[in-house]
N, C-alpha and C positions, 0 to 999 in steps of 0.2 A: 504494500500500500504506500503510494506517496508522500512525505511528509509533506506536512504544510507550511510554508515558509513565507515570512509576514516581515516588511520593510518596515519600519519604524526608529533608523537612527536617531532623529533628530529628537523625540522621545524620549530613546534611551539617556539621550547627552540630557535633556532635563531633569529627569530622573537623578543621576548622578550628579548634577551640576546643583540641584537643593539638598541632596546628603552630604555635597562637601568633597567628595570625593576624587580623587586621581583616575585616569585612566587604567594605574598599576593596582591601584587599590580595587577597584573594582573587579578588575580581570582575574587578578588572583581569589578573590572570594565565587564567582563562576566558576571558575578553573578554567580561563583559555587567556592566550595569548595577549600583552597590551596592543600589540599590534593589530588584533585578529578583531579586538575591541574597536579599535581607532576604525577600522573597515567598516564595522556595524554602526557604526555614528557615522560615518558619511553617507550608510546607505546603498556601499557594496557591497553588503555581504548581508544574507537574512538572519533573522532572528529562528531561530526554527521552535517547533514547540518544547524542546529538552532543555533549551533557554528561556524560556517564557516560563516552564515551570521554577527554576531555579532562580530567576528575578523575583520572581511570587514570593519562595520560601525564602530566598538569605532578607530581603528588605520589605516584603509586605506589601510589594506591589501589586495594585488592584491590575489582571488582566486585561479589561475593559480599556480601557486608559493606553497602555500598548496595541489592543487590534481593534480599538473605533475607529471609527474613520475622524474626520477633521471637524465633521457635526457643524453646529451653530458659529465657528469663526467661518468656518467655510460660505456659511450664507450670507453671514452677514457682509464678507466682502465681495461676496456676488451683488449684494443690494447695493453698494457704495458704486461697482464701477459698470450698472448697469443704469446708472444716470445719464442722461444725456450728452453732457459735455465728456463722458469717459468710455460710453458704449462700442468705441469702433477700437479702442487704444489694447483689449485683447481677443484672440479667436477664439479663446476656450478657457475650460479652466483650470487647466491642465498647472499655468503659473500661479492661479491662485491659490492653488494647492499645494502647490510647493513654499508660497510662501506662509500657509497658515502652517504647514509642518516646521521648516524650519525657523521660523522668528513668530512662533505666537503674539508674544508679548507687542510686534512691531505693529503685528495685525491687528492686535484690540486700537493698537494708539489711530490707526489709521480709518479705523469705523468709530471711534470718540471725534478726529478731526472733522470726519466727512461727519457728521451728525451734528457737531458744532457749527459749522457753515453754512448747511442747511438750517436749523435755528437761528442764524444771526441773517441769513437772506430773509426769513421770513418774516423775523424782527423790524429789517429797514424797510423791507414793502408796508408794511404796515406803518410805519412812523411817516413813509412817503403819505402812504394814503390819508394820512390824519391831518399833515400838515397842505395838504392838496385839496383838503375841504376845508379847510383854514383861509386858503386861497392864498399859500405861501407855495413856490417851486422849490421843490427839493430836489438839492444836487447830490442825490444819490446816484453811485454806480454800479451795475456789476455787469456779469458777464452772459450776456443775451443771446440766446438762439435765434436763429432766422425768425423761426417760427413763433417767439415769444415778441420778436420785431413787428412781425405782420399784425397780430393781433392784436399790441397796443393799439397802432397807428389804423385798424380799421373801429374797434373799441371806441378809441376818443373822439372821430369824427361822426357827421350823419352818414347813414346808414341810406344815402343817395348820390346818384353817379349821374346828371345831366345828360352828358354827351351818350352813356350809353344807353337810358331810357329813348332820348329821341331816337335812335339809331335804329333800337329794335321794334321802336312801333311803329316806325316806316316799312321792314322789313316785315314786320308780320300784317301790315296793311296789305303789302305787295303781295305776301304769300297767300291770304284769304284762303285759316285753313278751313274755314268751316266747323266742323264739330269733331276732325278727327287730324289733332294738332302733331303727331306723333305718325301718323301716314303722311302728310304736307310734310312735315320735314324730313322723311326717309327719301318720298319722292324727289325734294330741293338738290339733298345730297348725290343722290344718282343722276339726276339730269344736267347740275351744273358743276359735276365735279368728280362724275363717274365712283361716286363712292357708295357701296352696298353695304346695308345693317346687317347684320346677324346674330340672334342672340344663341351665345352657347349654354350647355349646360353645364354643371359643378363640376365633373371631372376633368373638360378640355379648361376650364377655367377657373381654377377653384381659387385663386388668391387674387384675381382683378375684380373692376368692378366693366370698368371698359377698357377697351388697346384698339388704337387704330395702327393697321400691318398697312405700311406704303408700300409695301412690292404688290399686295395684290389689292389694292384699296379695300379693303374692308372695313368697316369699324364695328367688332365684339363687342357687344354687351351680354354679362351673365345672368342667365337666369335665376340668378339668387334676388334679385333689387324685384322691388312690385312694379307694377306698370306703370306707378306715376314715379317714382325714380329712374327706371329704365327711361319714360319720357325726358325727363331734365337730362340725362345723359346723354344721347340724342341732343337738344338743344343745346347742351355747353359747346358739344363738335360744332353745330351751325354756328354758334354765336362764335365761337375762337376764329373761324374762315368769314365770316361776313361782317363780323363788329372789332374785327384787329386794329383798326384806327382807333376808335373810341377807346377800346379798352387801353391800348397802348398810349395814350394822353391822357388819361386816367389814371395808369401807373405811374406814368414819369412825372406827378406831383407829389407821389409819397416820398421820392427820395429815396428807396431804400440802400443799404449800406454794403449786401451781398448778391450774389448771382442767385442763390439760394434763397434768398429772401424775394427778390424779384418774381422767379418763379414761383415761390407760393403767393404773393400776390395778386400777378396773372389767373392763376387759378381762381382764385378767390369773386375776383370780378368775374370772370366768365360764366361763373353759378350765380354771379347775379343777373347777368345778362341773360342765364337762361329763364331765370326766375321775370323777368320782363318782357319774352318772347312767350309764353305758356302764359301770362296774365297782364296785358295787353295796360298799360297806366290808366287813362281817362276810364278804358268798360271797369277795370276790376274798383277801380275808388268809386264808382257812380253803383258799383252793385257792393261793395261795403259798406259806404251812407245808408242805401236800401236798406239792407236786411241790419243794421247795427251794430256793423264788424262782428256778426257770429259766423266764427270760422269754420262750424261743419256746414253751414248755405253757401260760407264761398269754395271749399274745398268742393262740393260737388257740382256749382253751378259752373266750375275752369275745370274741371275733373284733374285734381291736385290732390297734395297729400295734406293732413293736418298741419304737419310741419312746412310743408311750403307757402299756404297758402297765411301762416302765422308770419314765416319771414316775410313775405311780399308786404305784410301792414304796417313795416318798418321803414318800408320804403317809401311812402307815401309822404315827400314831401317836396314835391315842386313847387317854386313859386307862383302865387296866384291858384294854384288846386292842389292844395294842402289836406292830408286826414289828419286824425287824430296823431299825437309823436308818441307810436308805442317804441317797448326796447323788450329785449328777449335776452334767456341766456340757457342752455342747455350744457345738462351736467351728465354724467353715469351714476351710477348707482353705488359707486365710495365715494361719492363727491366731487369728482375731477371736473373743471371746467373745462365744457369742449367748444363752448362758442359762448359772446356776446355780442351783442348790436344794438343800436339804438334809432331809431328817427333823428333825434339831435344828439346823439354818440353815446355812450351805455353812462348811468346815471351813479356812476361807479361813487363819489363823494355822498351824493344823497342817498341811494338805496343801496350799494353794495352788493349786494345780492348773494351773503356767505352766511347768512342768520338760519343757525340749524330749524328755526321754527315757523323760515315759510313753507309752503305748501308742496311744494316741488318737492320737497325732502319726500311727503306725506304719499304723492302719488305712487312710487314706487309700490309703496301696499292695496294700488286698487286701479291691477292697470288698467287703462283705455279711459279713463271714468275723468271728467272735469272738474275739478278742483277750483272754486272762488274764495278767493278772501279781500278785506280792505284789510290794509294793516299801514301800522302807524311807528316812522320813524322817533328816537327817540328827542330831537328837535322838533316836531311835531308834526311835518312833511306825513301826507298819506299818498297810498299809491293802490287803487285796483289791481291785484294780478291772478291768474288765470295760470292752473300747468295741468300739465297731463303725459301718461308717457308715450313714448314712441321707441315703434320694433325696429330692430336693424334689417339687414338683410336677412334673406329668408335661411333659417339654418336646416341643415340634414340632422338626421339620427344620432346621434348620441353629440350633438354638439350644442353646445349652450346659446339661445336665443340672446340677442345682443340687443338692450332695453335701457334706454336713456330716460331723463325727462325733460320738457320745455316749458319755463314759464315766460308769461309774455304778458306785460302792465303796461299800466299810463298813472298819468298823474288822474286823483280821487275828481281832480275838478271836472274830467271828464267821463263820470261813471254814468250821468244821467245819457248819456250819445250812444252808450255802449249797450249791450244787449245783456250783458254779464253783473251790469251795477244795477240792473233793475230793481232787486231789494237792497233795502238799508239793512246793515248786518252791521253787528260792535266792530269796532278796528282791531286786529292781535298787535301786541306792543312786539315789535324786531328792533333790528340793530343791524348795521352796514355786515360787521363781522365781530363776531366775540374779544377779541384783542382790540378793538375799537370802540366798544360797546362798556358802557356803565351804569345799565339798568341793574340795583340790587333785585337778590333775590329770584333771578333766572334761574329754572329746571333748567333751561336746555343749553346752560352755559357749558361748553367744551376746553374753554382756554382763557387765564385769566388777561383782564385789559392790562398793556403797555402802558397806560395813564395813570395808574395806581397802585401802591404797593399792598400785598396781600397783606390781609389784619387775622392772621391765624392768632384761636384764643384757645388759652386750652378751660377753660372754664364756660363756654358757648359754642356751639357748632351753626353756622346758618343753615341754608335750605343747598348752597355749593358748596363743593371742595375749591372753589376758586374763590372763598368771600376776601375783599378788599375793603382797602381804608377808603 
């Protein structure tokens, strides 16, 4: 039978390096070699099991301890350099494992640092954001992803693009799709640009959403997306070949800083272009006044999705035929933000939108279902808003449905215009975000405010573990 032979020098040297020990000292209580010793500490030579029992018996070493594996340093430094600023810097984790084996101690220092900087990012964001409803600039800096670029700079502004609304309602006047907006543009694409749709199914395409192949013009969409995403997909291709003027004078105001940053930009607008090719500016604002901005009468009167037809109301602010200035923001289901937008740029000083106790949290426990509430800043600002979740793409067998949710407000003054503010209902007291928030007395406080220091008493407990002075 083979033995079984188990690498673990770096181990053994700790082992012996907190008994105090010599490499002679040691090897002589084994019975082998210093030299033979020094091998097994660097990890050329195995431990075999007739050593592992004899480290047992002469020192009381726990087994375990020599053949675990690297356990909890091992993940934790998977989480540190599976950040984004460090995600490409290794192929595996083959060195991460060498370094939790050989220099533990370097490894814990290195998941305290990265966990420190993470806390002190999150600290200045926040002292930003406090001092930015102050209406002071704060010249904080750090180190920004493209993508954390784009989303500022589409975030603070209106959530409206002139050049490219005109553009597209000229084009879809021209196009006159009639009622099957998604046939009109398969057909555009093939008659003026020789280009054919085809949706494949999950196995020829299982990690896209779309790919257009220029050797054979085609452009794949996968049968995962519903029809009205498969449609907007379709319209971003139109809109990228027919509104490349527009969109492109539209980007080169943002300025941005990267090639990568550019590109997600571009992108960004062309979803909105399609979102203006699919709901036409002057018909879809004269059928939201109509019906009261209730978004299930306009998702099926443009045959859209809830979620698009909630972006498009964001958009609604041209000079002279202006809607109400909603803003929206969609999160996942740990919280992550995956979008904001605004009509007049996301309301991020007055509403914030990180208060564990609006409603968006709530939906997640009742999907599909409409969720209202009025809730009341703690300056006194109220704001209508409205969430609900939305499915991702359509998932196969044993794969987990991918469920977001969107909430989408205005300001209280105009709940009487809205469909949703029809009853008076109490206000729920929120907060931008718990670190910025000093409402005593919050259940649903998570983290204590940066504006106060904590009044732990040991003779009184509040209703938090976060109570402050």
């Amino acid at each position: 039978m083979a033995e079984n032979k188990i690498f673990a020098g770096p181990r053994v040297r700790r082992i012996r390096n907190g008994l105090q020990l010599t490499q002679t000292a040691m090897a002589e209580a084994l019975g082998i070699s210093p030299s033979y010793l020094n091998l097994i500490e660097r990890n050329q030579r195995p431990l075999t099991v007739q050593l592992l029992l004899k480290l047992a018996s002469v020192y009381k070493v726990d087994l375990d301890e020599l053949q675990g594996e690297t356990g909890s340093g091992l993940a934790q430094l998977r989480e540190v350099f599976a950040d984004p600023l460090l995600a490409g810097e290794l192929p595996g984790d083959q060195e991460l494992i060498e370094v939790t084996e050989a220099a533990p101690n370097a490894s814990g220092g290195i998941v305290k640092l990265y966990r420190a900087y993470r806390e002190q990012a999150s600290r200045l964001k926040d002292l930003a954001d406090l001092l930015a409803g102050q209406g002071h600039m704060a010249a904080l800096s750090d180190t920004r992803l493209p993508i954390d670029e784009v989303r500022e700079a589409f975030e603070a502004r209106p959530n409206h693009f002139a050049r490219i609304e005109e553009a597209m309602e000229a084009f879809h006047a021209a196009l006159s799709p009639g009622d099957d907006l998604a046939g009109a543009l398969k057909a555009w694409l093939k008659k003026e640009h020789g280009l054919v749709v085809r949706t494949l199914p999950v196995h020829a395409m299982p990690n896209l959403r779309r790919r257009f192949d220029r050797h054979s013009m085609r452009l794949f969409i996968s049968e995962r997306l519903s029809p009205f995403d498969q449609a907007r997909e379709i319209a971003m291709e139109v809109a990228s070949i027919a509104c490349h003027e527009p969109i492109d004078a539209e980007l080169e105001q943002f300025r941005f800083a990267t090639a990568e940053a550019r590109r997600i930009g571009r992108f960004e607008l062309a979803r909105y272009a399609a979102h203006a090719v699919m709901m036409p500016y002057q018909a879809f604002l004269a059928a939201a006044q109509r019906a009261k901005y209730d978004i299930d009468v306009l998702r099926s009167r443009f045959q859209v999705s809830f979620e698009q037809a909630a972006n498009r109301l964001t958009m609604l602010q041209r000079p002279g035929a202006a809607g109400i200035p909603f803003f929206l923001m969609e999160i996942d289901n740990a919280g992550h933000r995956l979008r904001r937008a605004g009509a007049l740029g996301f309301p991020n000083a007055r509403f914030g939108g990180a208060c564990p106790k609006l409603n968006i949290h709530a939906a997640f426990a009742v999907p599909g279902q409409i969720l209202v509430d009025r809730v009341e800043m703690p300056e006194g600002s109220e704001f209508l808003v409205v969430s609900r979740t939305l499915d991702g793409p359509q998932a196969g067998f044993q794969e987990r449905v991918r469920r977001t949710a969107l909430l989408i407000g205005c300001d209280v003054g105009f709940a009487e215009e809205v469909v949703y503010g029809a009853s008076r209902m109490p206000a729920v007291p929120v907060g931008a975000a718990c670190r910025l928030c000093e409402r005593q007395g919050c259940l649903a406080r998570a983290e204590p405010p940066v504006t106060r220091p904590l009044g732990l008493d040991e003779m009184a407990t509040g209703l938090s573990v976060f109570d402050f002075q």
